[in-house]
C-alpha positions in Angstrom: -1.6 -33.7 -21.5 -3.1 -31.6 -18.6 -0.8 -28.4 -18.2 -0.2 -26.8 -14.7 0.1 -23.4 -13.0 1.2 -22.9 -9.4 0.3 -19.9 -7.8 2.4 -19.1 -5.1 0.1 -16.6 -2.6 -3.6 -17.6 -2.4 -4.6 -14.3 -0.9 -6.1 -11.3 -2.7 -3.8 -11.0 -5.4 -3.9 -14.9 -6.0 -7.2 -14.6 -6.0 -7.6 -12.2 -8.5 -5.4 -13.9 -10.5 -7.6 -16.7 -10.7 -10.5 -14.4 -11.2 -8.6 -12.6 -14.6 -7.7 -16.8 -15.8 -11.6 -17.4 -15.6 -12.6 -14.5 -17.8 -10.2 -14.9 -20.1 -9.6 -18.5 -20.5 -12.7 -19.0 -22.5 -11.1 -17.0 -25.6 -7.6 -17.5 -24.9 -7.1 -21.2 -23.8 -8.8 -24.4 -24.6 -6.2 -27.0 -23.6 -6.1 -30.2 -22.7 -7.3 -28.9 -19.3 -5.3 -27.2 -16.7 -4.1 -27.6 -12.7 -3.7 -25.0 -10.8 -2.0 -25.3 -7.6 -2.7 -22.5 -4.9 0.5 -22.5 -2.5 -0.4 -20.9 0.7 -0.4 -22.1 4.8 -3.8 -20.0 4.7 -7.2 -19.9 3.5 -7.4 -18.8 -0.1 -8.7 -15.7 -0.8 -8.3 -13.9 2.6 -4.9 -15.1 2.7 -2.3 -14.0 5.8 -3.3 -10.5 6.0 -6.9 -10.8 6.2 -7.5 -14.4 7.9 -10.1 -15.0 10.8 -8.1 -15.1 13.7 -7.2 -11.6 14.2 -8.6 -8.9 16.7 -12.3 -7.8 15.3 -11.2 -4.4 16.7 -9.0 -3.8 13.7 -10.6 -2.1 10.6 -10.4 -1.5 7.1 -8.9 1.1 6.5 -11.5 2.8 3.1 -15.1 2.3 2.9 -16.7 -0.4 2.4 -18.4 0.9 -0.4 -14.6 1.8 -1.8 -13.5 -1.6 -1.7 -13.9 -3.9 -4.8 -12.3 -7.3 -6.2 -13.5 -7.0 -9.5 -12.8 -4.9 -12.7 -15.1 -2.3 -14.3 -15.1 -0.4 -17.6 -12.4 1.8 -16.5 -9.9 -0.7 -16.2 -7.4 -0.3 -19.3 -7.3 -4.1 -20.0 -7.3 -6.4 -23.0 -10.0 -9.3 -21.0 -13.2 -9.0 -20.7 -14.8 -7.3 -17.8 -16.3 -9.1 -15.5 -18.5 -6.8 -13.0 -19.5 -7.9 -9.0 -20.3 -6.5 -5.9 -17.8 -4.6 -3.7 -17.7 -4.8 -0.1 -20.6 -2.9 1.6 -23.0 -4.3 -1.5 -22.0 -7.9 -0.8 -22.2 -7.9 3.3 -25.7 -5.5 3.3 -23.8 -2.8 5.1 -23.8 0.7 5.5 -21.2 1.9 2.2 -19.7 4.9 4.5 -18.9 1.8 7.3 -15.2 0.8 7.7 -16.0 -2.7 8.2 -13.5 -4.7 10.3 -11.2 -6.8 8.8 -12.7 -10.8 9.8 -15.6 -8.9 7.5 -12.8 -8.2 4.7 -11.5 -11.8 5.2 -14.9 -13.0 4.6 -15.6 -11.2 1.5 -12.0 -12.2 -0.2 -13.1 -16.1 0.6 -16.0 -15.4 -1.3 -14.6 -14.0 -4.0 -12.4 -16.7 -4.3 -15.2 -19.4 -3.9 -16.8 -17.2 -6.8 -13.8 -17.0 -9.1 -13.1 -21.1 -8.9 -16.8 -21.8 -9.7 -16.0 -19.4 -13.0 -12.7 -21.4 -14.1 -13.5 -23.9 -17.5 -14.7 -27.5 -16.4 -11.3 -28.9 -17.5 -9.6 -26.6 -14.9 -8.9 -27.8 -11.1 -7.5 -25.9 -8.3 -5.6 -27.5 -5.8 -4.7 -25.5 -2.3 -1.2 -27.0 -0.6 -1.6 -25.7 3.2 2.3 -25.2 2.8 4.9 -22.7 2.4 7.1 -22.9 -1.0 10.7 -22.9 0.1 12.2 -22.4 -3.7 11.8 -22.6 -7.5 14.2 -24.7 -9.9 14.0 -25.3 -13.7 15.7 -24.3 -16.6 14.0 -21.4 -18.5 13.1 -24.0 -21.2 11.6 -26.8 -19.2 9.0 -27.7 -16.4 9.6 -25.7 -13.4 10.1 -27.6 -9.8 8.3 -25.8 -6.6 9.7 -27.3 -3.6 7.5 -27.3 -0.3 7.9 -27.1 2.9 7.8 -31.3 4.2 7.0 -32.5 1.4 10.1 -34.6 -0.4 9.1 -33.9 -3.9 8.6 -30.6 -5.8 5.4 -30.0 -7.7 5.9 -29.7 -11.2 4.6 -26.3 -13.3 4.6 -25.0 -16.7 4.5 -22.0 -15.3 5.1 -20.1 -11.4 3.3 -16.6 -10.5 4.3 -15.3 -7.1 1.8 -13.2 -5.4 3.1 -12.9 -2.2 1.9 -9.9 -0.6 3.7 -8.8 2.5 6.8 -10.5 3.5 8.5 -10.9 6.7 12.1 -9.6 6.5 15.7 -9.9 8.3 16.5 -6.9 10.4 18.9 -4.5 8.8 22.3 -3.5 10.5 20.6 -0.7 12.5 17.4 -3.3 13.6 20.0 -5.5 14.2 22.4 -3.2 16.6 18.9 -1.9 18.4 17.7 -5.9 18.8 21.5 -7.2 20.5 21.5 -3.8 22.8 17.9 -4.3 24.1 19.0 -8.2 24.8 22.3 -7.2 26.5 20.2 -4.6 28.6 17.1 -6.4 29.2 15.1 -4.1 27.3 12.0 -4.9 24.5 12.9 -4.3 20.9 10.0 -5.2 18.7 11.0 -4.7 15.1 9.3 -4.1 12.1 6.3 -6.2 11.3 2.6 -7.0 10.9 1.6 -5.4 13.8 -1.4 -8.2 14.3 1.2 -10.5 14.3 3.2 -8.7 16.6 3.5 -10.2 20.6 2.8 -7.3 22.4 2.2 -8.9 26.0 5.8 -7.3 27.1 4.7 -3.7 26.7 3.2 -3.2 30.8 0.9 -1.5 31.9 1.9 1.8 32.8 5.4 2.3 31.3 6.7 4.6 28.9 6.7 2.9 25.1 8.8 4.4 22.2 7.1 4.1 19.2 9.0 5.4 15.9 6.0 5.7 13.0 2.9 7.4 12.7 1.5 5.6 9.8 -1.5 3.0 9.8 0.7 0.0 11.6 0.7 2.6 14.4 -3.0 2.7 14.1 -3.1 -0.5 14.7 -0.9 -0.6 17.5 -3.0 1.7 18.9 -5.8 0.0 19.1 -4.4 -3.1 19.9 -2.9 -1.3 23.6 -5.9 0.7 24.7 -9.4 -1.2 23.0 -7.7 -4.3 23.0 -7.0 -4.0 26.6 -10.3 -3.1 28.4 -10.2 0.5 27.4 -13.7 2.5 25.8 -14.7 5.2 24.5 -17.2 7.5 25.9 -17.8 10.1 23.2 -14.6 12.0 22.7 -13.2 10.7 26.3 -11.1 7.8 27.2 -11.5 5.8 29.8 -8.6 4.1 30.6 -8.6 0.2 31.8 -5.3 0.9 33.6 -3.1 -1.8 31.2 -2.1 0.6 29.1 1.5 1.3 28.8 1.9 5.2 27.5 2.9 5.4 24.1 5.6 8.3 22.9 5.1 8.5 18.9 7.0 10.0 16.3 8.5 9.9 12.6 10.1 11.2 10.0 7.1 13.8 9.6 5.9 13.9 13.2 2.4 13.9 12.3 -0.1 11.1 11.3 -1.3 10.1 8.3 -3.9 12.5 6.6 -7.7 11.3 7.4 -9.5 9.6 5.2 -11.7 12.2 3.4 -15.4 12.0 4.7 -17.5 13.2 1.8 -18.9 12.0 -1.4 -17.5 13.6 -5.1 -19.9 15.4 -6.8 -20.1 16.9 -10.2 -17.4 16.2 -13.1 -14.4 14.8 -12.4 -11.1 16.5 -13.3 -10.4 15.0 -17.0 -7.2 12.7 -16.1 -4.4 12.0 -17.3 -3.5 15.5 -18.8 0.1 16.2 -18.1 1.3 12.5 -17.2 -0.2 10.0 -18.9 0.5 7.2 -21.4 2.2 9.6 -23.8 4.8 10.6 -21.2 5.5 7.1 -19.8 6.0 5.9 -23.6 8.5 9.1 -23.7 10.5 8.3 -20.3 10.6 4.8 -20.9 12.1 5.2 -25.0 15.3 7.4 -23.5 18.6 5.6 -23.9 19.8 6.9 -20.6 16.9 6.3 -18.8 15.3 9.3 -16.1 15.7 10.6 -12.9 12.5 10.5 -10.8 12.9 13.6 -9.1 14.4 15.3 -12.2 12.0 14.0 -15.3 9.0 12.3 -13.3 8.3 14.3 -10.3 7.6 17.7 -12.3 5.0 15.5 -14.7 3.5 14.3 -11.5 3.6 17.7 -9.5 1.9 19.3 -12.4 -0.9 16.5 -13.1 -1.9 16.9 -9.1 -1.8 20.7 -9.7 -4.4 20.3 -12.7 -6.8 18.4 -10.5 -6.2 20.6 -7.7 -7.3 24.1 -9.4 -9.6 22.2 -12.0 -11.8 21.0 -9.3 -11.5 24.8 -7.6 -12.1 26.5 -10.4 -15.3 24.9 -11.6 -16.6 24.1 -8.5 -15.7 27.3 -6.3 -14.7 30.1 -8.6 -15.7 32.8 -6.0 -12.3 31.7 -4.6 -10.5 32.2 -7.7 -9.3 35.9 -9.6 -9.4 34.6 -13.2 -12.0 32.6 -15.8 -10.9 28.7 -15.7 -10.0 28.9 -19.5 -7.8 31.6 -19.1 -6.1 30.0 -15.9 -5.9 26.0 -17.6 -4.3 27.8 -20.8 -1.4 29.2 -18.7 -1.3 26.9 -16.7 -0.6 24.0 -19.7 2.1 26.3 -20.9 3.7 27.2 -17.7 6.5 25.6 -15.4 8.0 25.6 -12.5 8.4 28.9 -10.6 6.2 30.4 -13.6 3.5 28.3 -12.2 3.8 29.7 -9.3 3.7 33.3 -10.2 0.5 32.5 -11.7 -1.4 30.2 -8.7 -0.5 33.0 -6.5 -2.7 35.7 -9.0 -5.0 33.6 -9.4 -5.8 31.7 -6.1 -5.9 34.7 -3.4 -6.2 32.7 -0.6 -3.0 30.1 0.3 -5.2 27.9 2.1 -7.0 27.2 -1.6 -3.5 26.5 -3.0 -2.0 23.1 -3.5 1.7 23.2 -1.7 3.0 19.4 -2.0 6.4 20.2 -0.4 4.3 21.4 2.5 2.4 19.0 2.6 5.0 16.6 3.2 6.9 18.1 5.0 4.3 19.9 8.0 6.3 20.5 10.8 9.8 21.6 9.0 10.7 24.9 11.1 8.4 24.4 13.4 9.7 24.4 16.7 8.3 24.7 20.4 9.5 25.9 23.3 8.3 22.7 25.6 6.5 19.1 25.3 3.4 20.1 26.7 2.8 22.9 24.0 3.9 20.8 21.8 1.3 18.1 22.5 -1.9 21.2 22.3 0.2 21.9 19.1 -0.4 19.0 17.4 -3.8 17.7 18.4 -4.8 21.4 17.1 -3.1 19.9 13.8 -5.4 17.0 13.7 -8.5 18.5 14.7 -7.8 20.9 11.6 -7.0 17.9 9.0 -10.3 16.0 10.5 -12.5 19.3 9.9 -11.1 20.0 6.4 -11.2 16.7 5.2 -14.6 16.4 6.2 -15.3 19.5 4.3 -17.0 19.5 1.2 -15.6 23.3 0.8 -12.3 21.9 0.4 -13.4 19.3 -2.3 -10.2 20.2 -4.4 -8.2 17.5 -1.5 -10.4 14.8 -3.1 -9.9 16.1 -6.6 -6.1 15.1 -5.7 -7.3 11.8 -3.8 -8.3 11.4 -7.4 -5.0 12.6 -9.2 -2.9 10.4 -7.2 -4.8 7.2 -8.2 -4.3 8.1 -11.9 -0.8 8.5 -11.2 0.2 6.1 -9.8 -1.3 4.4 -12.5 1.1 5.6 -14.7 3.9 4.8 -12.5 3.5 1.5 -12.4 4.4 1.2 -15.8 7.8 2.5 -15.0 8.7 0.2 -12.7 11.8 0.9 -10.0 10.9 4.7 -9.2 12.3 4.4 -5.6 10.5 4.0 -2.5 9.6 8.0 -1.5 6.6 7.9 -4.0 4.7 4.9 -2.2 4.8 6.3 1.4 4.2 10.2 0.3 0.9 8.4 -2.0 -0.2 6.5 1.9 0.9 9.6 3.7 -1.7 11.6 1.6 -4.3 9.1 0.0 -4.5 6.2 2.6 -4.5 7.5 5.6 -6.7 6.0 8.4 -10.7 6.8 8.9 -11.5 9.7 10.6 -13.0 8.0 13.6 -9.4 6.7 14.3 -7.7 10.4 14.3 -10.6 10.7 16.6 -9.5 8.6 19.3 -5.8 9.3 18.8 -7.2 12.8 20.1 -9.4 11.4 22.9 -6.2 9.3 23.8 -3.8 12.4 24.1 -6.0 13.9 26.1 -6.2 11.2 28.4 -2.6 11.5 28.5 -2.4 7.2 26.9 -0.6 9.1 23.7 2.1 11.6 23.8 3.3 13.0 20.3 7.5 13.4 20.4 7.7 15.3 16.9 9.1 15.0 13.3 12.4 13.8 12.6 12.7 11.3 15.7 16.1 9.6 16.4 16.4 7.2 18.6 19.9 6.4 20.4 20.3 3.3 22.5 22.5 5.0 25.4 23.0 4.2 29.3 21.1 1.4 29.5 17.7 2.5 27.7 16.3 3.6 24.8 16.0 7.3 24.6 14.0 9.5 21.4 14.3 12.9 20.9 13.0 15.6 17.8 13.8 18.9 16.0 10.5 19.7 16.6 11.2 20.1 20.5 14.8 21.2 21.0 16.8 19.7 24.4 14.1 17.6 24.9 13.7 14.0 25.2 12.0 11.0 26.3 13.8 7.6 28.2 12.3 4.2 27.9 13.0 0.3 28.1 10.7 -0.7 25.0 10.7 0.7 21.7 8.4 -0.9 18.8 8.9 0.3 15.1 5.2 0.7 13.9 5.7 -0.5 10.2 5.7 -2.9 8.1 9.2 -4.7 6.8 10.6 -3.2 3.6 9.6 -5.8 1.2 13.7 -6.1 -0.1 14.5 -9.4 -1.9 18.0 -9.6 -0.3 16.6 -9.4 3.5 13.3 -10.9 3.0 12.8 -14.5 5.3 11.0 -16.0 2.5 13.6 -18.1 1.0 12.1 -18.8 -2.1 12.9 -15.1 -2.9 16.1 -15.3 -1.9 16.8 -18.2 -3.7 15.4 -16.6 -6.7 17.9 -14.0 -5.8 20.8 -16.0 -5.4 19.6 -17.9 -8.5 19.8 -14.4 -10.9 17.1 -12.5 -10.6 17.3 -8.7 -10.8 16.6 -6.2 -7.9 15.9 -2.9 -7.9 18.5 -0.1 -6.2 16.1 -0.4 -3.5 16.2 -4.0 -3.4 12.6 -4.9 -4.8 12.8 -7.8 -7.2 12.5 -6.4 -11.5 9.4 -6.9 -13.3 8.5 -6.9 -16.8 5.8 -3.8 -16.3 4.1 -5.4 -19.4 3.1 -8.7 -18.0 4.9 -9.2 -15.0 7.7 -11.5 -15.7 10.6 -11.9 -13.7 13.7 -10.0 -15.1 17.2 -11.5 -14.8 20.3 -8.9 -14.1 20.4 -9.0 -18.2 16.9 -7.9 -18.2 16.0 -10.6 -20.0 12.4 -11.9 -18.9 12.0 -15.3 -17.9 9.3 -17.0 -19.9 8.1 -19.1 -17.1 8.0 -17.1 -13.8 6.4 -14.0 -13.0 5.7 -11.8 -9.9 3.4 -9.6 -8.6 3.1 -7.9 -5.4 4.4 -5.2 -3.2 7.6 -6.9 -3.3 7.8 -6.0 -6.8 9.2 -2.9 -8.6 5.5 -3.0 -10.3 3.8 -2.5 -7.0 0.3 -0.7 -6.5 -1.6 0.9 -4.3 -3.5 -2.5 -3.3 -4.9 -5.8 -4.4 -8.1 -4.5 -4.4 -9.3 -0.4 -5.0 -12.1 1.7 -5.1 -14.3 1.3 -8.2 -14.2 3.3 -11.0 -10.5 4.2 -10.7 -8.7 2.3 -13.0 -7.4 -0.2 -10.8 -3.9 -0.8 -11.7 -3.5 -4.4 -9.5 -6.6 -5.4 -12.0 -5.1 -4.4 -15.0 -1.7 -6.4 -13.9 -3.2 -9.4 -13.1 -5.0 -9.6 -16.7 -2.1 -8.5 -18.2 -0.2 -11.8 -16.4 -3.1 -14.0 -16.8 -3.8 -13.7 -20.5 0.4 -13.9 -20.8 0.0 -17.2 -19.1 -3.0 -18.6 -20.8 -1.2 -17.7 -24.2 2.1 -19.5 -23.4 -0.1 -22.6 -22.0 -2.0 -22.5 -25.4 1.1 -22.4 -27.4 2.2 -25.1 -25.2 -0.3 -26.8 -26.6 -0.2 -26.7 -30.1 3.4 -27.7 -30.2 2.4 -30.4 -28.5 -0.3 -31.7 -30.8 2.2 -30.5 -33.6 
């Protein structure tokens, strides 16, 4: 009797599912073969995200030399590893080139192609060019995946979702901001895949409110000013003339930190040392459970620290007042403000000194006296993040780059840890290339981007939308569009994909921030009990074991990897007990 696995999601996380079931299925399962169904209206591998028919204007936002779909020695994983070439060695490109994203697309279908060829003989995939509308089954029995126009459900031992990035239902103030731009005749385009986004009623011209700085606003970007006629001319913009003008802002008022233009060198900073599996074990064995900001976020403030001053101290000591011995030994023992007392002895210059709050937080106080200084303000702000990140004198930035992938390596494990810790880690260690910041400065100049400031509100008043900051007191900007540059909070209770939804309404647990509960072993669905269902799992953004990405740069752990061989090899072992009761 053949067994069978739908996968719901056939883009990179699908993929790499399939990729873990081929390297492990020759130890784990030798059935009496297997189906897997790939549920997906795109092409496997590239998936939604990273199809064809998008704008080849749009990049990827790492080196292609930092992009990989497959596991290496430093992946902390019971399967086998099974080593291939990442982006820039598979297309023959330059490995400092952000390749465009068609490029990407074309890479993840190979992959795919690549891990399908590995699978057993007695296993077949079969793609379904359909959406899956819902899941039913006891937890004992076959489950049913129902999809969209097809009367009957396909039948599955077992369901993995790997959705990726979902659409979602505007939340009450979306919703109030949507019905006042229809009353008034205004455009109100909500949260979303910006390549998916209709754009065509933004004119040429007019004043555009966007509210978030982050890499959908990149994207946006590009899509307004490239993607209608404009070009660079070295650092100058030449404008087409169908621009509209674009007023940005956020909670921060500042873009995302560049992406950080030079190579490591030398030894790495010996991660984990202050929060690592030890620690997790610890927080996740307390009866009352932990606090992030109280019991996680001093672990994790201290681990970035150590990486910080480890990579300063052997790499630049002429910037430092003490031996590294004597400053790691203190600095093991130490907390809080201690810590403190002692970076400030030691480290003379602030600029060499690793403020996180600051960081965060860049433009809290500041305030200027008009808009115009304002704008000089703030493209002096990103001239100074480009020149430092593509500094190898301030090498202790990538030292943290590499702190914060080990963390949140760790974090995963925890599972719901709130939603600050994903879009401080982007904010700080996925920001856009350098070339991008580039043009957002060539594009102020050129008077196509205005900056508004940090903790932009945005009341819907006298017939127009109208956006105002802290950063520039008594002033404020009107206008009849306003787009909110990000992408939908992946929530179970407002996401548009119903078979979430119906998993909701059908017990499943969520999060206080409304992502759906995993079991951060092997990613199986928890019910409100907490009880893990033995036939579904999930794994995805959407999920409160989400990671930094499908796919990472080599040689950093890769948490996604280690997830999907955790769930593959939990699959391939209930199949193969499957099995045996049968025979038995």
């Amino acid at each position: 009797m053949r067994h069978s696995l739908v996968i719901v999601g056939a883009g990179p996380r699908g993929t790499g599912l399939i990729e873990r079931i081929a390297a492990n299925a020759p130890q784990l399962y030798a059935g009496s073969g297997l189906d897997i169904h790939l549920v997906d209206p795109h092409q496997p591998g590239a998936g939604r995200i990273w199809r064809a028919a998008q704008s080849p204007l749009l990049w990827m936002n790492s080196h292609a030399e930092d992009v990989t779909m497959f596991t290496d020695e430093t992946v902390a994983m019971e399967g086998p590893v099974r080593e291939g070439p990442t982006l820039h060695e598979w297309a023959g490109i330059d490995g400092r080139v952000f390749a465009d994203r068609q490029l990407q697309g074309s890479y993840l279908r190979w992959v795919h192609e690549r891990a399908v060829a590995a699978l057993p003989p007695d296993v077949t995939v079969h793609h379904h060019p359909r959406r899956a509308l819902r899941v039913s089954g006891s937890r004992e029995g076959h489950q049913q995946v129902w999809l969209e126009g097809r009367p009957r459900p396909l039948l599955a031992d077992l369901v993995v979702l790997a959705l990726g990035h979902l659409d979602a239902e505007l939340d009450d103030q979306q919703d109030q901001l949507a019905a006042y731009a229809e009353t008034h005749g205004l455009v109100h385009l909500p949260p979303d895949f910006t390549a998916d986004s209709d754009l065509s009623a933004l004119q040429a011209g007019e004043p555009v409110l966007v509210r978030g700085f982050g890499l959908a606003f990149v994207d946006l970007m590009v899509l307004l000013t490239e993607g209608r006629g404009g070009r660079y001319e070295g650092d100058t913009y030449v404008p087409s003339g169908q621009e509209p003008v674009l007023y940005v802002g956020s909670r921060r008022g500042v873009p995302y930190h560049s992406k950080i233009g030079y190579d490591w060198s030398g030894e790495r900073p010996p991660l984990p040392r202050f929060f690592g599996p030890p620690e997790v074990e610890a927080l996740l064995a307390r009866p009352a459970g932990f606090d992030f900001r109280r019991d996680v976020w001093p672990l994790v403030e201290k681990e970035l620290g150590f990486a910080h001053y480890h990579r300063l101290f052997t790499v630049h000591p002429e910037r430092t007042a003490m031996p590294w011995a004597d400053f790691e030994e203190k600095y093991a023992a130490g907390s809080g403000a201690d810590l403190q007392v002692l970076v400030a002895s030691a480290v003379p210059d602030p600029a060499d000194r690793l403020d996180l709050n600051a960081l965060d937080h860049p433009l809290d106080g500041v305030r200027y006296s008009s808009f115009e200084e304002f704008q000089e303000g703030l493209r002096g702000y990103v001239e100074q993040d480009l020149s430092r990140r593509h500094d190898p004198r301030y090498s202790p930035d990538l030292a943290v780059f590499l702190g914060l992938l080990s963390v949140y390596g760790q974090l995963v494990r925890l599972g719901g840890i709130g939603p600050w810790w994903h879009g401080f880690f982007s904010y700080l260690a996925s920001g856009p290339p350098g070339p991008r910041l580039r043009q957002m400065l060539a594009l102020s100049r050129a008077g196509v981007l205005k900056f508004l400031g940090a903790d932009m509100t945005v009341r819907a008043e006298d017939g127009v939308f109208r956006a105002s900051s802290a950063t520039v007191p008594d002033s404020f900007v009107e206008a009849r569009a306003l787009v909110e540059a990000r992408l939908p909070e992946p929530t179970v209770g407002r996401a548009r994909d119903t078979l979430l939804r119906e998993l909701h309404a059908d017990g499943a647990a969520e999060t206080p921030d409304g992502l759906l509960r995993v079991n951060p072993g092997d990613g199986r669905i928890l019910d409100r009990a907490g009880r893990p269902h033995p036939r579904r799992f999930a794994l995805g953004p959407y999920t409160d074991g989400r990671t930094p990405g499908a796919f990472t740069r080599p040689r950093t752990g890769g948490p996604a990897f280690r997830q999907n061989d955790a769930t593959a090899r939990a699959a391939l072992l209930f199949l193969r007990e499957q099995s045996r009761s049968a025979a038995a």
